[in-house]
N, C-alpha and C positions, 0 to 999 in steps of 0.2 A: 403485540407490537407497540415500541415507544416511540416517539418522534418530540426530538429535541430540538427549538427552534436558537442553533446556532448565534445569529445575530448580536455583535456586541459583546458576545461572551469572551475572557480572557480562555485560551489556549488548556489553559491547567483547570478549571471550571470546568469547561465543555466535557475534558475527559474523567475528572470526575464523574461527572454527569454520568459519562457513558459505564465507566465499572460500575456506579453504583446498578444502574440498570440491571447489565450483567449479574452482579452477585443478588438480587435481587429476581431473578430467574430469566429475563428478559433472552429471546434469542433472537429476534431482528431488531435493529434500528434504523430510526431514517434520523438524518440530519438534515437539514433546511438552512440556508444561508450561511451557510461557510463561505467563511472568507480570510484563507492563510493560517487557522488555527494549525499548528502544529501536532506529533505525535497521536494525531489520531488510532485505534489500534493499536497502539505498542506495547508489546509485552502481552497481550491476551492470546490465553490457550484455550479456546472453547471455543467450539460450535456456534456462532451468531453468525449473521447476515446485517451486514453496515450498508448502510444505501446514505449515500451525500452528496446533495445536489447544493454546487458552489463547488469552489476550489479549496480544495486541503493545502495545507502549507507544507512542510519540508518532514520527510523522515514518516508518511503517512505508512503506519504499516510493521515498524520497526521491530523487529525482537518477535514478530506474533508467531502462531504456531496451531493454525486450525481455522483462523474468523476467514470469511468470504467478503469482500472489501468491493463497492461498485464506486463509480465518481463518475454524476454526468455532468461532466465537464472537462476542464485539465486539472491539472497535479501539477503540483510543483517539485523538489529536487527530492530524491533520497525514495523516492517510492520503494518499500521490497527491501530497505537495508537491512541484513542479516538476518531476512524472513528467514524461518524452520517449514511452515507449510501454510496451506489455505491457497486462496487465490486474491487474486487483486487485478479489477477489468477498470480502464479508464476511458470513458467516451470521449477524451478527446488528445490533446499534447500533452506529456509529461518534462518534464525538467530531465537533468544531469542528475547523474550517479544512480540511475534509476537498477534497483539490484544487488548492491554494492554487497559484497559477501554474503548473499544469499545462500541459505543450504537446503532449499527444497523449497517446493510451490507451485504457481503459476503465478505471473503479471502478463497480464493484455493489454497493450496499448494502442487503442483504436487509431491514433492519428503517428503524429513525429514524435521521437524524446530525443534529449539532448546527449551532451558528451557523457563519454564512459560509462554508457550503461553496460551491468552485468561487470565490471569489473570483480575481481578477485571471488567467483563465481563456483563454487563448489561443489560438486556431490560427494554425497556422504551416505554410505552403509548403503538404505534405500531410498534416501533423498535424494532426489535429483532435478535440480531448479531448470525451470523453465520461462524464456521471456519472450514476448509473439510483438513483433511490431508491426503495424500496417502501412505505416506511413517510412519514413527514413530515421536513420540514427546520426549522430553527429562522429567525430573521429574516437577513436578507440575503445568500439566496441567489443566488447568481450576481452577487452585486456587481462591476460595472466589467467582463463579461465582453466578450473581443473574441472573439467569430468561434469559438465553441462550444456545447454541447449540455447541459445539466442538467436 
């Protein structure tokens, strides 16, 4: 396990940070002091466990296709855009567009998210996305969904 202390790092650092880990064999991380870093997760196909305590910034998750993604705390917008698989649980509120052309996975969102989550929402072959809210969603949820679950 590596644990990268977040704080003060630019956005594009941090995720360095995090592939080099990865390619480096690493399969859990923890993040500490997040604060709005963007693209965390994106693009990563492999088996880790992200654990980040503080807020992720917009698009956490993007493109991934296998990582298991925790946030105790909120999330800001874009959580799950264009996820292929894995999961993503948030302990607390997420932002808008939470899902956005998702093609398989899970996102769990312990509290509210905002508008348009799950929009343009899709299953494919065996993928079939999935989004659990516990709290409320804002207006047009599940807009234009094909062949999914929110």
């Amino acid at each position: 396990m590596v644990r990268i202390d977040a704080k003060g790092l630019h956005y594009k650092k941090l995720n360095d940070m995090i592939w080099e880990a990865i390619e480096n064999g690493e399969t859990e991380i923890v993040l500490d002091n997040v604060c709005g870093q963007r693209y965390i997760g994106a693009g990563i196909r492999k088996k880790v466990r992200i654990e980040i305590n503080g807020v992720p910034g917009n698009d956490l998750g993007v493109f991934m296709d296998g990582p298991e993604i925790t946030v105790n705390g909120n999330a800001q917008d874009g959580v799950g855009n264009t996820m292929n698989s894995g999961k993503i649980v948030v302990h607390g509120h997420a932002g808008d567009i939470i899902g956005y052309a998702m093609r398989g996975g899970h996102i769990y969102i312990k509290k509210s998210a905002g508008y348009r989550v799950g929009i343009h929402m899709k299953a494919y072959k065996e993928n079939y996305p999935v989004i659990v809210i516990g709290g409320f969603a804002r207006d047009f949820l599940g807009e234009y969904m094909a062949g999914a679950c929110s």
